[in-house]
C-alpha positions as CSV (number, residue, x, y, z in Angstrom):
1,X,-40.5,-29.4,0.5
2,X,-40.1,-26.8,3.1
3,X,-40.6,-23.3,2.9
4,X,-38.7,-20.8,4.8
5,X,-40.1,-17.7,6.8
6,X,-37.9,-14.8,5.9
7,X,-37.3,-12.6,9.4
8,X,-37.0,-9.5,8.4
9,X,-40.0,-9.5,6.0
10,X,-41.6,-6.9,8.2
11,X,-38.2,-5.0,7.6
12,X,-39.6,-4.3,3.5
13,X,-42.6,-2.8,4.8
14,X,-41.6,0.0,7.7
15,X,-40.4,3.1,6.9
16,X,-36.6,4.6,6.3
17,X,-35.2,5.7,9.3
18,X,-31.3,7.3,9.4
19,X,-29.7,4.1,10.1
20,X,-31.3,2.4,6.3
21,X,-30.4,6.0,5.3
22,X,-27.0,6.2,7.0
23,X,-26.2,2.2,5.4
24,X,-27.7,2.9,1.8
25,X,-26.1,6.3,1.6
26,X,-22.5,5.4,2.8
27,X,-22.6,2.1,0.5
28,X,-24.0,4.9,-2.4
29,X,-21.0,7.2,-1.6
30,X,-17.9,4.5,-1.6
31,X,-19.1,2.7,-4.4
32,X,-18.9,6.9,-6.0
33,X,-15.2,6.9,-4.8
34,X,-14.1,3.1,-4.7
35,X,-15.0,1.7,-8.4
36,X,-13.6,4.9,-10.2
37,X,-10.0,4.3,-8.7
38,X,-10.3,0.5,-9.2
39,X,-11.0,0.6,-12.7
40,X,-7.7,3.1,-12.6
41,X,-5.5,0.5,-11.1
42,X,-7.1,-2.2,-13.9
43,X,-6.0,0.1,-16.4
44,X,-2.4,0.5,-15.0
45,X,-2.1,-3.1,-14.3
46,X,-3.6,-4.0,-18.3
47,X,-1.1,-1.4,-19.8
48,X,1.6,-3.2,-17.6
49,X,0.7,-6.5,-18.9
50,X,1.4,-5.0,-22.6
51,X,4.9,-4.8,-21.8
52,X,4.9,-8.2,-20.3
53,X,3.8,-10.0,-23.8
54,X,6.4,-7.9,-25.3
55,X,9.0,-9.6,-23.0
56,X,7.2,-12.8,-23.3
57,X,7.4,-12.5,-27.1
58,X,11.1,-11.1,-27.5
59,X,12.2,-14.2,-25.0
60,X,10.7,-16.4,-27.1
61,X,11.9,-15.3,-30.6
62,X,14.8,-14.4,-29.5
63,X,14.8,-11.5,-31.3
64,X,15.8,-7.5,-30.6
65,X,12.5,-6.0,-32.0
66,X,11.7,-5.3,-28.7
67,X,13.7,-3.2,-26.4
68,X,13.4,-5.4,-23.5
69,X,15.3,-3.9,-21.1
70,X,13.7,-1.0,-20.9
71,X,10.3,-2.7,-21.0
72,X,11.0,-4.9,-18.1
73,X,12.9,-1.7,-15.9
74,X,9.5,0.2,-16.6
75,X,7.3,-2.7,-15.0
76,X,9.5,-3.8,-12.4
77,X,10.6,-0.1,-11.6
78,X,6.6,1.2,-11.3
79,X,5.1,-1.0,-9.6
80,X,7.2,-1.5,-7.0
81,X,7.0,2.4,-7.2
82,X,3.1,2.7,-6.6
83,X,2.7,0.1,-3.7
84,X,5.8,2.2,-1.8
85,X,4.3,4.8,-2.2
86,X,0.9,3.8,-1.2
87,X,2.4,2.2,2.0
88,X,4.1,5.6,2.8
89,X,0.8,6.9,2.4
90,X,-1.2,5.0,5.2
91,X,1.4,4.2,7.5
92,X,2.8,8.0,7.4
93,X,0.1,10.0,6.4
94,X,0.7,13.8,7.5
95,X,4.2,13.6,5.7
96,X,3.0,12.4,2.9
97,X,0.8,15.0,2.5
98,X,3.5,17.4,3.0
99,X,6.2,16.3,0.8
100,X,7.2,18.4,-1.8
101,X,7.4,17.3,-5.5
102,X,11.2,16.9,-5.8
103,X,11.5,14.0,-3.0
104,X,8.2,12.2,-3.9
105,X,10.0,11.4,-7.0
């Protein structure tokens, strides 16, 4: 069996200095920003997949419980929707930013 020598043991041992700070901090501060607006998107994306078993369900019974097609023109109208807009968004940022609310609609 052989045993490895870890390089940056000293690393554990020395004190901060502004890079650790400047790495630990920034990693602190996206994680803030970036797990709050992913767990939004899971929660869009999980109330879209409710209307998706209702298709799913009125396809396969056959029956008009269900109002499918407005079901499937709300998922296939908002999504579509979002990722446009998000595109428009990093490709054109400065008129994004200044569009009013009737045309980002």
């Amino acid at each position: 069996m052989t045993t490895t020598v870890d390089p940056y043991a000293d690393w554990y041992h020395q004190p901060l200095d502004g890079d650790d700070i400047l790495a630990g901090g920034s990693l602190i501060f996206l994680t803030l920003i970036f797990v709050p607006l992913y767990l939004l998107v899971v929660a869009v994306f999980v109330s879209a997949e409710k209307y998706a078993l209702l298709n799913g369900v009125a396809i396969l019974t056959k029956s008009r419980i269900f109002y499918i097609d407005y079901t499937w023109f709300a998922c296939c109208f908002h999504l579509p929707l979002i990722a446009w807009s998000r595109l428009l968004a990093i490709f054109a940022p400065h008129s994004f930013r200044l569009q009013t609310r009737r045309t980002s609609t």
